[in-house]
N, C-alpha and C positions, 0 to 999 in steps of 0.2 A: 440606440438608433444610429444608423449611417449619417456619415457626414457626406457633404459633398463629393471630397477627395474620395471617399469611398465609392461613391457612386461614379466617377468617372473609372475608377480604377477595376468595380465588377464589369464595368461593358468592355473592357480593352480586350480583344480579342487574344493577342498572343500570350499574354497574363494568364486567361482563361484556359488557352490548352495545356502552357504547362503549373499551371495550380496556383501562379507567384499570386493574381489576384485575389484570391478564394483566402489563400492565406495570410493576404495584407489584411481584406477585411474583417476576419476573421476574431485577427488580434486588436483589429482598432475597435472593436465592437466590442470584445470579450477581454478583456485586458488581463482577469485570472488566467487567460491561456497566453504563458508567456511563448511557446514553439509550437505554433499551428500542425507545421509539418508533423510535428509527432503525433497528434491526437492520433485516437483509434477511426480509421478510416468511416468506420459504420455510423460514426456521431456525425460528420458533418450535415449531411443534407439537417437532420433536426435542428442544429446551430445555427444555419443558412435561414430553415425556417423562420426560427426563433428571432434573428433578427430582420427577416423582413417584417412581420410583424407589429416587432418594437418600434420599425421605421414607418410602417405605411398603413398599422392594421391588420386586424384578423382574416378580413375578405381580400380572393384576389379573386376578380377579372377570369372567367373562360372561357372560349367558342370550343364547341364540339358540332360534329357530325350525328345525327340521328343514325346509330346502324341499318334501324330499320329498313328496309329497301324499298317498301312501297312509301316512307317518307322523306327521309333523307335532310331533314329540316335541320338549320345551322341553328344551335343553342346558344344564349350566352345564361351563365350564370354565375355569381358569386360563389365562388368555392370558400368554405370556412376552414384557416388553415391551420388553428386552435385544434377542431378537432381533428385531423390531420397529422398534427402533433401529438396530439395524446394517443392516437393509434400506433404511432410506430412503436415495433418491438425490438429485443435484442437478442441475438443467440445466447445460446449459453456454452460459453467456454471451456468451461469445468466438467466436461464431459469427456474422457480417455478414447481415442480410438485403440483398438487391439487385434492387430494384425501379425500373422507369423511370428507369433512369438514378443512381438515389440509392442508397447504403450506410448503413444505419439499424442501430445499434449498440444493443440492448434490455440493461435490467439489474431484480434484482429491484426490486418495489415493498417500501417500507420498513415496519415495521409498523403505525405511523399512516396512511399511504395504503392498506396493505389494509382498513384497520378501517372507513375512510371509504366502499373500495368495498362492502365487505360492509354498510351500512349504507344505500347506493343499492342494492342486493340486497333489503333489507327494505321500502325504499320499494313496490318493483314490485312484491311482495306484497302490500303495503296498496292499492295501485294495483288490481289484480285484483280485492279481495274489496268495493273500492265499485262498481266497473263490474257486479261479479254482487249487487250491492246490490240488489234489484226496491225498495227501501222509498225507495229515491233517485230523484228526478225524472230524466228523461233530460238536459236544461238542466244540473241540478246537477253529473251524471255527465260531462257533457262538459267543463265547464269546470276542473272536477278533475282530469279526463282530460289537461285541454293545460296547466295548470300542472305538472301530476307529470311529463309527459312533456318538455318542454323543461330541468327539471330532471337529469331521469335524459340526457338527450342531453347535458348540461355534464357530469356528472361522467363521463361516458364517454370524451368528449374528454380533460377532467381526467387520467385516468386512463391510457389511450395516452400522454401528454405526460409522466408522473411515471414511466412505464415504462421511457424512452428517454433512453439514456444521451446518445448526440447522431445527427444525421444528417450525411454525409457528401455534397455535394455540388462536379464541380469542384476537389476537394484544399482545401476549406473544410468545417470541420465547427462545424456549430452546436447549442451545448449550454445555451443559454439558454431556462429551461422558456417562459416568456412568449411566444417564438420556436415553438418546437415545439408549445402549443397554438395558436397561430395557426395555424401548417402541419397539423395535422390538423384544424383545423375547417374548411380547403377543400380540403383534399385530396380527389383521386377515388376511386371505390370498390375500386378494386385496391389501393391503398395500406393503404389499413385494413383491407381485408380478409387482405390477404399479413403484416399487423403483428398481425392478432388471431387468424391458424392460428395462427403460430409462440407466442403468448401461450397458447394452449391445448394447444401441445404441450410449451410449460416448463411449464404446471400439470398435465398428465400424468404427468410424470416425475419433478417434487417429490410427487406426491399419497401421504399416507399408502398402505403397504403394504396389501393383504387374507389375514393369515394364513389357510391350511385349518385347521379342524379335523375331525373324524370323528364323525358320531351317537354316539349311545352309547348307540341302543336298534338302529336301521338299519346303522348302521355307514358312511351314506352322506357322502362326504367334502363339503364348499363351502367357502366363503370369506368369511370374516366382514369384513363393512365396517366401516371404520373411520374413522369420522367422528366425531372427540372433541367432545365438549358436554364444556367445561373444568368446569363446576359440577357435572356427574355424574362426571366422572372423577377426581376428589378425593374427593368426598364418599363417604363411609362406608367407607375404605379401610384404617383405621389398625385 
């Protein structure tokens, strides 16, 4: 379970966007994991789970919205996070992709490369909310526009290249990342694209569960999304 320290150090906000808290707690909680940042990025939330859990119980706390329209009624209900846990799946890695000729071998991103992408994720919303800036000259906007953008196209590469365990060409396989972002920064568009389906069908099948639950004035069943914000999912639990 969390210590104090811990729990002051999950709600620290700047901690939380760049990962440093996720993976203090991480270790102080898990102590077999002696470099957080490396785990495989797709274990965290289970591990997250896992110790709120150990710290506060199986139940947490929900409000939901009734979709229904003619109800619209606010739920609360005990989410069990036990089985929540035992729901989540994992890709499977050991599956080749085979394109043009090449066997390209994906594995997960580690938890300092997802936090990095998630972080080019926030860019492109900053990116967005100065383009619908009207208070910004269009000049300004443009030149914002091609620094942001050449930015986010390197970490994308980045990204592809830290994903791939090696490619296989020929009965030669190269796994030197230096190598591999070279080969997708001229690679053609089939290649990235046949390497970023399969990248969004391992983030479909690691993605957090959506338990149902039932109204409880309609009785009308949904599925509640589960997208943890680590600083509300802690907080006021105990």
């Amino acid at each position: 379970p969390m210590t104090t320290k811990d729990e002051i150090t999950i709600r620290t906000p700047d901690a939380l966007l760049n990962g440093q808290s996720v993976v203090s707690v991480i270790e102080s909680c898990c102590p077999q994991i002696k470099d957080a940042w490396q785990m495989p990025s797709i274990d965290s939330d289970a591990v997250l789970i896992a110790i709120r859990i150990a710290s506060y119980g199986q139940d947490m706390d929900v409000t939901t919205i009734c979709p229904n329209e003619k109800c619209k009624h606010e739920n609360s209900h005990a989410l069990n996070l036990t089985g929540v846990l035992d729901s989540i799946a994992s890709p499977n890695y050991n599956v080749m992709l085979s394109v043009n000729g090449l066997k390209i071998k994906l594995k997960p991103l580690s938890y300092q490369e997802a936090t990095k992408n998630n972080l080019s994720t926030f860019e492109e919303q900053q990116l967005l909310s100065i383009i619908n800036n009207d208070e910004i000259s269009d000049e300004e906007k443009t030149e914002t526009f091609k620094k942001h953008l050449q930015r986010m196209v390197d970490l994308n590469m980045q990204a592809l290249a830290s994903t791939t365990e090696y490619i296989e060409a020929d009965g030669e396989k190269v796994d030197n990342r230096d190598f591999l972002l070279e080969f997708y920064n001229n690679a053609d568009a089939k290649i990235i694209k046949t390497v970023r389906d399969k990248l969004e069908e391992h983030a479909k099948t690691a993605a957090l569960p959506n338990p149902k639950i039932k109204c409880e004035q309609c009785e009308t069943e949904y599925p509640v999304q589960l997208g943890f914000d680590y600083a509300n999912f802690f907080v006021n639990a105990s």
